[in-house]
Every structure is written in C-alpha cells, then in structure tokens.
C-alpha atoms as one frame of an Amber mdcrd trajectory, in Angstrom:
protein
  -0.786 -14.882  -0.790  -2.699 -14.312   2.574  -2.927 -17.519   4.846  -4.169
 -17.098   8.249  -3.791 -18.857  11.701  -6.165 -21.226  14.211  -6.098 -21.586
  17.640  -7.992 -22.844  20.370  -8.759 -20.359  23.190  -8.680 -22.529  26.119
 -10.234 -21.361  29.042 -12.989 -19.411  27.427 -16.645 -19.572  27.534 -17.350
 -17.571  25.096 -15.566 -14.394  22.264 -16.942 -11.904  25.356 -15.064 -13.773
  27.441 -11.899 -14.119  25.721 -11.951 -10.384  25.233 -12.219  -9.589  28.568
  -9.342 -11.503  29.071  -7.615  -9.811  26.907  -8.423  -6.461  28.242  -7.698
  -7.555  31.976  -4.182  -8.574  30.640  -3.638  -5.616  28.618  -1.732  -8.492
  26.289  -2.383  -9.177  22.525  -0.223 -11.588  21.895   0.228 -15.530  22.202
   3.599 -16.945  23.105   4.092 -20.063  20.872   7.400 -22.323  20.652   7.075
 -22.487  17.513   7.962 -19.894  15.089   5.461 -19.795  11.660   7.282 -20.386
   8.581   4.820 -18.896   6.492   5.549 -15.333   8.247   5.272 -13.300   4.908
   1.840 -14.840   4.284   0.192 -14.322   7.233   1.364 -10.562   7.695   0.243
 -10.252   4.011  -3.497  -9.450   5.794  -3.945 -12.871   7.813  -5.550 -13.470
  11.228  -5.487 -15.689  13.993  -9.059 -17.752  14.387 -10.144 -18.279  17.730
 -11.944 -21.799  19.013 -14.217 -21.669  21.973 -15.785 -24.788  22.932 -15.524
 -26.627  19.528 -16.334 -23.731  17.765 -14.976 -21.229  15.326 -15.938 -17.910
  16.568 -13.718 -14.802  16.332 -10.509 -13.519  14.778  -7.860 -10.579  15.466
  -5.494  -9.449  12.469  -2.077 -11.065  13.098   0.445  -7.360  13.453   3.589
  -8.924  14.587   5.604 -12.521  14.561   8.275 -11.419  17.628  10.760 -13.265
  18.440  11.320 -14.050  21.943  13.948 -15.867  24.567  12.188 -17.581  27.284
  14.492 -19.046  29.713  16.676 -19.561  27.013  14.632 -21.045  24.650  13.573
 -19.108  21.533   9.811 -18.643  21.142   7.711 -16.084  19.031   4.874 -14.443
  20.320   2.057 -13.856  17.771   1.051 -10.372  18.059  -2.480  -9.579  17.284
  -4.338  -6.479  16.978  -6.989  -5.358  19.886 -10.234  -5.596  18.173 -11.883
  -9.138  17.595 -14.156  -9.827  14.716 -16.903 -12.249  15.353 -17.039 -14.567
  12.637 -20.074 -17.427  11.310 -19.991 -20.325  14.003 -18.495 -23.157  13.075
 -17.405 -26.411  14.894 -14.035 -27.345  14.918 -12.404 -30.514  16.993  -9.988
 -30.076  19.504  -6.319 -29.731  18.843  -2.657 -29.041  20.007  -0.893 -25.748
  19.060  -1.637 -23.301  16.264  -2.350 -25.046  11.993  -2.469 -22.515   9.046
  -5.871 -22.079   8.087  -6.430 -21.305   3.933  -8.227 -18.422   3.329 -11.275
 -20.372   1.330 -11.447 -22.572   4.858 -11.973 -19.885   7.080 -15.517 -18.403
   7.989 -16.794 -15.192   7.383 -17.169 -12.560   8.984 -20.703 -11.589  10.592
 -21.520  -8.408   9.535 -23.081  -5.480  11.744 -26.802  -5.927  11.780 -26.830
  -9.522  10.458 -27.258 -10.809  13.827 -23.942  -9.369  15.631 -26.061  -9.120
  18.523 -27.025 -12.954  18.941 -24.838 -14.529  22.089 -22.753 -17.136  21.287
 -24.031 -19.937  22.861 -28.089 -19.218  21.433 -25.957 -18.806  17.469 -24.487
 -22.171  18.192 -27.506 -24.058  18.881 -29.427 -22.347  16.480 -26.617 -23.426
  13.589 -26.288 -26.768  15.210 -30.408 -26.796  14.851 -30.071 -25.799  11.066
 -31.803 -22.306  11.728 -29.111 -20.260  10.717
C-alpha cells in the first residue's frame, strides 16, 4: 500500500522558488538521519509533500531511499524525481523532520487548466478567503 512523505521546505517563498533551487543545485534529493521504515510503501508510487510557509503546496515522486555515511554516521538521502506537481493549498503547522503522510490525507493534485497558472501566494489568500 502507497504511503507518502511531508516535509517542510525551509527557506522557500514559494514551489517556483523551491524549484529553482533545485535546478541551481542540480540535487534531488534530501539528506535525512533518519532512514524510513516504511521504504516498500513509499516506493510503491509515494511522494514527498512540500510545505512553504504553512502551506501544502507541491510534491516530487520519491525514486530512491539511499543510504549514505556522513562523517561516519549513516543517513539516507530521499531521492526524488525532477518534476514537481503543484498540489491544492493547504495549511499545515510547522514541524521537525519528515511524518508519513496517508494517501486519503494528502491533497490533490491541481490539474492543467484548473488554475495551474494562479501564483502561490494570490491561491493562498484566495483559499484562506473561502474563494477557492
């Protein structure tokens, strides 16, 4: 069964921006010390969710859980394919490290011509406002 991943972006402003990072870097992966358990689940078709400022806002299909020896110390880096899919707003609080996110939890995905084209900080208000 498919479970997928959360994680705060921190740093970003918005998906465009978190995208550009990852473009600059040439890098899609996070290094996390902690290895998921749930491996076969979320290579089974899961993602990793990306929070920008409180919200919800994009996802890139999980590829790869690599291991990896920093320093010594064993981490795994969450490898993540290239293209991000924006996904419906929606607020999340703040918190440390990656959580599993269930499948019937996570938002959909905005699909092309329902709006792709809104920026992320006018979709936010306008959810927050009840408009969409």
């Amino acid at each position: 069964m498919t479970i997928h991943l959360i994680k705060l972006s921190v740093g970003s402003e918005s998906v465009d921006d978190l995208e550009q990072w990852q473009r600059r870097s040439r890098e899609w992966m996070h290094v996390t010390r902690n290895t998921p358990k749930k491996a076969a689940e979320l290579l089974d078709g899961g993602s990793i969710y990306w929070v920008i400022k409180g919200w919800v806002c994009g996802r890139q299909k999980l590829l790869e859980l690599r291991p990896l020896d920093i320093g010594g110390v064993p981490h795994c880096g969450l490898v993540y394919a290239p293209e991000m899919i924006r996904v419906q707003p929606r607020p999340h609080r703040p918190f440390q490290g990656w959580r599993y996110l269930q499948p019937k939890d996570a938002p959909p995905d905005i699909k092309a011509g329902e709006g792709d084209d809104i920026p992320d900080d006018i979709r936010r208000e306008l959810i927050s406002l009840g408009l969409l």
